[in-house]
N, C-alpha and C positions, 0 to 999 in steps of 0.2 A: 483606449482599449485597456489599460494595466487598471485603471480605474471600474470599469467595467467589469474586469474580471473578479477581482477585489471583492468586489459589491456581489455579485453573482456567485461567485463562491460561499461565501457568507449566507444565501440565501438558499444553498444547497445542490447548487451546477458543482460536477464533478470532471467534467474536460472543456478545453477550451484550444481553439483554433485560430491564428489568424491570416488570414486570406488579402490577399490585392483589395479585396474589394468591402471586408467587415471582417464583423468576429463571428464565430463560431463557437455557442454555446451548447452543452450537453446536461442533460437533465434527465432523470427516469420518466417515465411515461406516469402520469397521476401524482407526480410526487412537487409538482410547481405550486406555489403560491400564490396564485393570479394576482393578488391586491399587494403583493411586498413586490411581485414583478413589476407592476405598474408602477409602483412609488421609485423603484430603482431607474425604470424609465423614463420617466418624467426629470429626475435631477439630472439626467446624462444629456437629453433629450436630441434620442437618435427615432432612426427606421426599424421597423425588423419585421420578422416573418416566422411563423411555429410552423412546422414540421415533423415529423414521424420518422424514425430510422428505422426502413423496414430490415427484416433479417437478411443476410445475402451471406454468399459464402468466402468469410473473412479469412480462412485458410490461403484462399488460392489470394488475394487480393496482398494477405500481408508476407507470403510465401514473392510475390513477386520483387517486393522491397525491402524483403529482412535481411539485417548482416547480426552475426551477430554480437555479442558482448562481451568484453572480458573484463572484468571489475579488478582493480587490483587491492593491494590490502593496506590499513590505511596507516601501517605503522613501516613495513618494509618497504611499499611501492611496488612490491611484486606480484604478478599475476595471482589474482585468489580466485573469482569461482568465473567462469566460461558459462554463459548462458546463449543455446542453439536451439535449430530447427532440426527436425530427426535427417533433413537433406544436408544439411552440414557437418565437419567434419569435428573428431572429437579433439579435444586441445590437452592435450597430455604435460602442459610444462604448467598446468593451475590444478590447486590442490583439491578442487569440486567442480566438475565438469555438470552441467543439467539443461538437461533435453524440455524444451518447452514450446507447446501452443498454443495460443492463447484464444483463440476464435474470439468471442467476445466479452472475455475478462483483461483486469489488469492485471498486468506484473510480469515486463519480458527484461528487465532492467533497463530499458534506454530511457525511461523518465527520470530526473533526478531523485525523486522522492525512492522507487525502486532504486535505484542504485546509490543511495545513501544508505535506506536499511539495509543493503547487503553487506555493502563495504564495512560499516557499523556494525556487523555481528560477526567479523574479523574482531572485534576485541572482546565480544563477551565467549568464557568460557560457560559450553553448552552442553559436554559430556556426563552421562550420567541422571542430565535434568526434564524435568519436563517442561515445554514450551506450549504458550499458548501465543496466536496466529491469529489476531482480529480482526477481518477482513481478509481475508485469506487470497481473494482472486484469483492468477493461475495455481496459486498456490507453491507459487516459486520461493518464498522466503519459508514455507512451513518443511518443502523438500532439502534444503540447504538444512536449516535445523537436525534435519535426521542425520544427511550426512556430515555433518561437524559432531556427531552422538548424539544428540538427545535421545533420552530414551524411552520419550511420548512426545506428541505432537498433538493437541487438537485445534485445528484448523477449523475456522468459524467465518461466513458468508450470509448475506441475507437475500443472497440471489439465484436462482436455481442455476442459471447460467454458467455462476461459478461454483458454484457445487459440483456439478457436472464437469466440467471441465477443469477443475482441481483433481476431480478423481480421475482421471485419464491420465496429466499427468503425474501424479502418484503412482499409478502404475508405470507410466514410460522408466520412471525414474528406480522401478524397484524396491518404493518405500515399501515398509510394513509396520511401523510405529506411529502413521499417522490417521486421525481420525477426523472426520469432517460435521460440522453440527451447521446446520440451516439455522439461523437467531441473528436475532436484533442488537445481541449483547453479550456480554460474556454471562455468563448461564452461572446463578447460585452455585458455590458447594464447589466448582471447579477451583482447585488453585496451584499454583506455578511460582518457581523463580525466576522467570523470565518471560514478558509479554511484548508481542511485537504486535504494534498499531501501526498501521500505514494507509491510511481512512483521509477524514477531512474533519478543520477545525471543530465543527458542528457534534458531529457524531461522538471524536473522542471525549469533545466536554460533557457533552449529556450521558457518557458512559461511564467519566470516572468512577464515581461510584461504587459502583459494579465488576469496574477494573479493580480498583483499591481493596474491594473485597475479595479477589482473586490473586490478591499478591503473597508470597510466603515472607516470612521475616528477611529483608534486607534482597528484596528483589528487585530485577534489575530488566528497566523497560527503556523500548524506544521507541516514539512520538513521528512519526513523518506526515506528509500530506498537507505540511500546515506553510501557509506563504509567511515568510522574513515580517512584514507588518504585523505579525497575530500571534509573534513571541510575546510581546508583554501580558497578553487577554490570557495564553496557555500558561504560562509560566503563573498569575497569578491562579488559576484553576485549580493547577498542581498541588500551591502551597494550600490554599485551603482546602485542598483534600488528604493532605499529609506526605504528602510527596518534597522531597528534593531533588533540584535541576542538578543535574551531574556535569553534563556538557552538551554544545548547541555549536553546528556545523550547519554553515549555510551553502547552500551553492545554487546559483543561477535565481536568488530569491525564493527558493524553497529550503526550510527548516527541517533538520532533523533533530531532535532533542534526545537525550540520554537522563532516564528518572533514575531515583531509588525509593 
């Protein structure tokens, strides 16, 4: 299964499950490779079956089993931001309380890759700047941004899905310094001292780029979604795009890295 995932990740699956009985691979609709599918199947050489995630209503479904989250902060160990469902209650002893639903985006902090880049933006100072949010999903890491100051935010998705559902909550939450762009990348011309990725191996290498040129002098990014195996392939990415590795905190074999 870790091998499988590995390989499938790589190949552009963005969740994975595993089950008594196999794995449980997640893929967008049109976005599989059939001929790197097959080649990753034949080396493993399992069973499987494709399938369709029709739409259903993930509210009531993830409302039945959500608790929610408290991140604490990675230099005190003290309560930092509370992440809830509007039927939960608010947690007044953390310094960022946020109201979230995620129907079918990511970002409620109980994956590690979420709850590294939050904990992780416990050490950058954000007031005054502006933030850009690659991948944005519920849009929980671009809401935290506002409330730690930034004094911009643009949140960027290539999914209507979470377009839509960043902006709801944006509003739960109050914001009004954040803006949302539908793109593939970070968009010319935009630029920030601070960019927060939290995607997969794939996307953030084919974005450098594009990020790099979105950086201001001595800016300050962080890297998630990438599994412990694919520090060396990222790390070497970085360097040839003019980046330095700042620092690399792993947990549960997911990577969060810290650029300059």
């Amino acid at each position: 299964a870790d091998m499988l995932v590995a390989l499938l990740h790589e190949a552009g699956f963005s969740g994975f499950e595993e089950t008594d009985t196999g794995l449980l691979a997640y893929i967008e609709t049109g976005k599989i490779d059939a001929i790197l599918f097959e080649n990753i199947i034949s080396i493993i050489d399992v069973k499987y079956y494709i399938s369709i995630v029709k739409e259903k209503n993930w509210n009531e479904q993830w409302e039945s089993g959500f608790n929610p989250v408290t991140v604490n902060h990675p230099k005190t160990g003290q309560p930092f931001v509370h992440i809830r469902a509007d039927f939960h209650q608010r947690n007044k002893a953390v310094n960022f309380d946020i109201e979230i639903t995620p129907k079918m985006s990511f970002g409620t902090g109980h994956h590690d890759t979420t709850n590294l880049m939050i904990s992780q933006m416990g050490l950058l100072v954000l007031a005054g700047k502006k933030v850009i949010d690659f991948g944005t999903g519920t849009g929980v890491l671009a809401i935290l941004a506002e409330k730690m100051g930034a004094s911009e935010v643009l949140a960027i998705d290539n999914d209507d899905w979470s377009i839509n559902n960043a902006a709801e909550n944006i509003t739960k939450n109050n914001c009004n310094c954040i803006s949302l762009l539908k793109a593939e990348t970070v968009p010319a011309g935009d630029k920030a001292p601070v960019i927060l990725a939290n995607i997969n191996l794939n996307i953030i290498i084919s974005s450098l780029a594009a990020i790099r040129n979105a950086c201001t002098q001595e800016a300050d990014l962080l890297f998630s979604g990438i599994l412990a195996e694919d520090e060396p392939v990222l790390t070497q990415a970085l360097i040839n795009h003019g980046f330095s590795k700042f620092n690399t905190v792993n947990r549960n074999g997911w990577l969060i890295i810290r650029a300059k």
